[in-house]
C-alpha positions in Angstrom: 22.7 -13.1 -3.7 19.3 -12.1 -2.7 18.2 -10.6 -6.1 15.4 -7.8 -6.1 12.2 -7.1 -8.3 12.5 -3.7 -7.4 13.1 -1.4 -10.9 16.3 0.7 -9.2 18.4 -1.6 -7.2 20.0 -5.0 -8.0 20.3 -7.3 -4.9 18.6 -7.1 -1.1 20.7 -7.2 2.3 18.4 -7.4 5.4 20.9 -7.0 8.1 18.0 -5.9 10.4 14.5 -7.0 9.8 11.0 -5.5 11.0 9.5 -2.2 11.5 6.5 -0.4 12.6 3.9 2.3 11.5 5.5 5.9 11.5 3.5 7.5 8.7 0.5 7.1 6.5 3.2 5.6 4.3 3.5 2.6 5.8 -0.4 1.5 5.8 -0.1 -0.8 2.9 3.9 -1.6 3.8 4.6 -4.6 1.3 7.3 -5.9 3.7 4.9 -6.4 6.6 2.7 -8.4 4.3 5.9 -10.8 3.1 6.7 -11.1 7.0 3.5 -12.5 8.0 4.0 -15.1 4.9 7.6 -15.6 6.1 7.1 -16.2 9.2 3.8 -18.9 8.6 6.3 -20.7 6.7 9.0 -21.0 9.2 11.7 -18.5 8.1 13.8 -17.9 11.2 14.4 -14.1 10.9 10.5 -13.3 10.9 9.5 -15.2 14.1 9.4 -12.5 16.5 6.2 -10.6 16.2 5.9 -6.9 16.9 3.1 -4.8 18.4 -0.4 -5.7 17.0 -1.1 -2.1 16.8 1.6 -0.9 14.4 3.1 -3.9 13.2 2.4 -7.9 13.6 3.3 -11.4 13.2 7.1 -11.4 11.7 7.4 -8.0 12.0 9.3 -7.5 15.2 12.5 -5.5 15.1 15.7 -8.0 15.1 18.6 -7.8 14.4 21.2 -10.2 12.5 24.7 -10.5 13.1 25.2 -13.5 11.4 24.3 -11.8 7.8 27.0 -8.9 8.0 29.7 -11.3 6.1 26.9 -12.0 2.9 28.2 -8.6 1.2 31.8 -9.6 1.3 31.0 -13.0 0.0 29.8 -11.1 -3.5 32.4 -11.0 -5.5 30.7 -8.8 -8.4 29.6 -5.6 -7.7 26.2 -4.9 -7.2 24.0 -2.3 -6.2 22.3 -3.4 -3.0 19.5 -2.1 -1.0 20.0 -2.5 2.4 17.1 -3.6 4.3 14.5 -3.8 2.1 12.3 -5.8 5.2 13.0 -2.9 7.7 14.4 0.3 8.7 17.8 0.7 9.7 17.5 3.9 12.2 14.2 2.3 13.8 14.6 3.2 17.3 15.3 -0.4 18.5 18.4 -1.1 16.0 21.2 0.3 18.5 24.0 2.5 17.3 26.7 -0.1 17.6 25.0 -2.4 15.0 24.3 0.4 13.0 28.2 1.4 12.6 29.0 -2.6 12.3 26.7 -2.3 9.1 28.5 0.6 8.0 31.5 -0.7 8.6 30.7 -3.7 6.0 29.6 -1.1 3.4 32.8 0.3 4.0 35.2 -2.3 3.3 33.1 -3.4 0.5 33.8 -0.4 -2.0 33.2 -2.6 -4.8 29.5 -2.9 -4.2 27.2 0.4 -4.3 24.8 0.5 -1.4 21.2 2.7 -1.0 19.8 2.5 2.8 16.2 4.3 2.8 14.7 5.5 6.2 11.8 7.1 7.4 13.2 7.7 10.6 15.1 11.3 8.8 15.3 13.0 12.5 17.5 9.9 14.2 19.7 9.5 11.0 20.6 13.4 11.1 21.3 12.7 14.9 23.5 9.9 14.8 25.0 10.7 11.5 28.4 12.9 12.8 28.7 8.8 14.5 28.8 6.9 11.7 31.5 6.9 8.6 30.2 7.9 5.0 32.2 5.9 2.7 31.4 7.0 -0.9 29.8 4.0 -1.9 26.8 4.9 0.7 23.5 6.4 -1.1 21.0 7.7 1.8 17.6 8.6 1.3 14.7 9.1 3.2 10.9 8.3 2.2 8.7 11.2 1.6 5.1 10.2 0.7 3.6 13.6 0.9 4.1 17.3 1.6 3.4 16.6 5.4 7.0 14.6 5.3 9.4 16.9 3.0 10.9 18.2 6.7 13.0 14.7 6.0 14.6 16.4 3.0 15.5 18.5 5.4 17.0 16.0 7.8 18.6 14.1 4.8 20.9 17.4 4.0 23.0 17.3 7.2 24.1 13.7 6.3 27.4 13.5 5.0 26.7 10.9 2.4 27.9 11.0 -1.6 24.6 10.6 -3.0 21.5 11.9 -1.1 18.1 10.9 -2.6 14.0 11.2 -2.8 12.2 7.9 -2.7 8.5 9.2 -3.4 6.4 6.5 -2.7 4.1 5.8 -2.6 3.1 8.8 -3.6 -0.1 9.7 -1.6 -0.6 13.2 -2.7 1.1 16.5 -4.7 4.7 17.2 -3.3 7.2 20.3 -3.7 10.8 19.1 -2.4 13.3 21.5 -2.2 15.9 20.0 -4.1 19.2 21.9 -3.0 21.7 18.8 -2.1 19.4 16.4 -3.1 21.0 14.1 -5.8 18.5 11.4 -7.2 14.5 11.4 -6.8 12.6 7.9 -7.0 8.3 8.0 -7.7 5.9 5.8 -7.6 2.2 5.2 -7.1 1.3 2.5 -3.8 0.2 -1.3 -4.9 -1.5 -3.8 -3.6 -5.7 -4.4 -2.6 -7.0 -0.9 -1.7 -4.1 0.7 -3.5 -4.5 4.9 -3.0 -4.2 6.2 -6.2 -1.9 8.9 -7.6 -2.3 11.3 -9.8 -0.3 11.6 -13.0 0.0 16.0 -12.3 1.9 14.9 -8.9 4.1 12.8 -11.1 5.0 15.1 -13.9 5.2 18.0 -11.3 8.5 16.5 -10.0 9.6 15.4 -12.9 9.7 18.9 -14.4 11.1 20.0 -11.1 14.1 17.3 -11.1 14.6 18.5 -14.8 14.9 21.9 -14.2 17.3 21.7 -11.2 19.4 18.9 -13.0 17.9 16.3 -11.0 18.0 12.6 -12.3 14.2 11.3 -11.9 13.2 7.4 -11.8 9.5 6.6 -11.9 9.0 3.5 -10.7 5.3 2.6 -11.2 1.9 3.7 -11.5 1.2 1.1 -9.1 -2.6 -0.3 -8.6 -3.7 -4.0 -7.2 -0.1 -5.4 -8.5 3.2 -2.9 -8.6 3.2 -3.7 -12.5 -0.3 -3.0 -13.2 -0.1 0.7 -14.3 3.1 0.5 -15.7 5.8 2.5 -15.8 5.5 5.0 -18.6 5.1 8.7 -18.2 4.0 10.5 -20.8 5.4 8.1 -23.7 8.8 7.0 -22.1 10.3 5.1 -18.9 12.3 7.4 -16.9 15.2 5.5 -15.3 17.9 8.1 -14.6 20.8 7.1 -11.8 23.0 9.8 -10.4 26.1 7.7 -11.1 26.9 6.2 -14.6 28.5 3.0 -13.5 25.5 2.0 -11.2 23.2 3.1 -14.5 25.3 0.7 -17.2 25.3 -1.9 -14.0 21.7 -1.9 -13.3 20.8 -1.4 -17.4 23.0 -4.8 -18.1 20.9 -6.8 -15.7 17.9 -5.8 -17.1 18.4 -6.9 -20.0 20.1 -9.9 -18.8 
């Protein structure tokens, strides 16, 4: 199992990897920096390099057949985050491939699976295409109020769980939240991390409470992801829209 540092998911599943710059989101995109390192040390899947202007070494779009068995080989379940290293609706991932990785999620019910996309405007085209099995979180990325129209795009998806991922946060945001299920926060890290401001954080949180929303802040954020923390305003908020995936996820932790 590729096990994940990130606070809200358990395992990675990179059936696709590489991407390219769509938003000011993506400036300081950890993956692309993980790529370039992946691909200097010889790792197969980040060989082809992408444009120099939006992307880089290791950070070409490909795709990988050969990984859409590793979910079935899992036994447990886990919660899995698919394609951490890329985006599955980047143009250059074709439909076809798309539906074969929906068609693992589907005949995997035991795991839980969250695919995140900045590309909101394909998914809500190609999503009357695909199968929505309930085990299937989608979200879309919304780093600002410039990109809450992907809210928008995210509520014509058929999908059990719809959700937020905020981050990194790069300035004040006001979601609607009507068929939104779950909102993720959290300030950018890294060298030359943007900062964010703790009134843009508590401003959805008191939004997600009031429309019954469960909120996960993630980080501060600052040189390292663990350098702020993760408190806000005396507590760690790590509310889950389904219980199991919440007792799941809490057990590892503390594993």
């Amino acid at each position: 199992m590729a096990k994940s540092s990130i606070e809200w998911t358990e395992a990675t599943w990179n059936p696709t990897t590489g991407c390219d710059r769509t938003s000011p989101g993506c400036d300081r995109c950890y993956a692309l920096t993980l790529a370039k390192r992946l691909k200097a040390m010889g790792h197969e899947k980040y060989q082809r390099d992408g444009d120099p202007a939006t992307s880089g070494p290791g950070f070409g779009i490909a795709l990988h057949p050969e990984t859409l068995g590793i979910p079935q080989s899992w036994g447990a379940p886990r919660v899995i985050f698919v394609n951490s290293m890329s985006d599955l609706f980047h143009p250059e991932v074709p439909l076809a491939f798309i539906r074969d990785v929906f068609d693992v999620m589907e005949a995997t019910p035991r795991h839980t699976y969250q695919v995140l996309t900045k590309r909101s405007k394909r998914l809500a085209q190609l999503a009357d295409q695909l199968s929505w099995p309930a085990n299937v979180w989608m979200g879309v990325s919304v780093e600002n109020q410039r990109y809450a129209f992907r809210a928008d795009h995210l509520r014509e998806v058929p999908a059990a769980v719809r959700f937020l991922s905020v981050e990194p946060m790069l300035g004040p945001v006001v979601p609607d939240l009507s068929g939104i299920d779950w909102m993720i926060v959290g300030g950018e890290s890294g060298p030359g991390a943007r900062p964010v401001e703790p009134e843009w954080v508590r401003n959805l949180r008191d939004l997600c409470v009031g429309a019954n929303v469960p909120f996960f802040f993630k980080q501060w954020g600052g040189r390292t992801p663990k350098a702020g923390g993760r408190t806000l305003d005396g507590r760690t908020w790590d509310e889950y829209p389904e219980p199991e995936a919440t007792q799941r996820l809490t057990c590892v932790g503390e594993g």
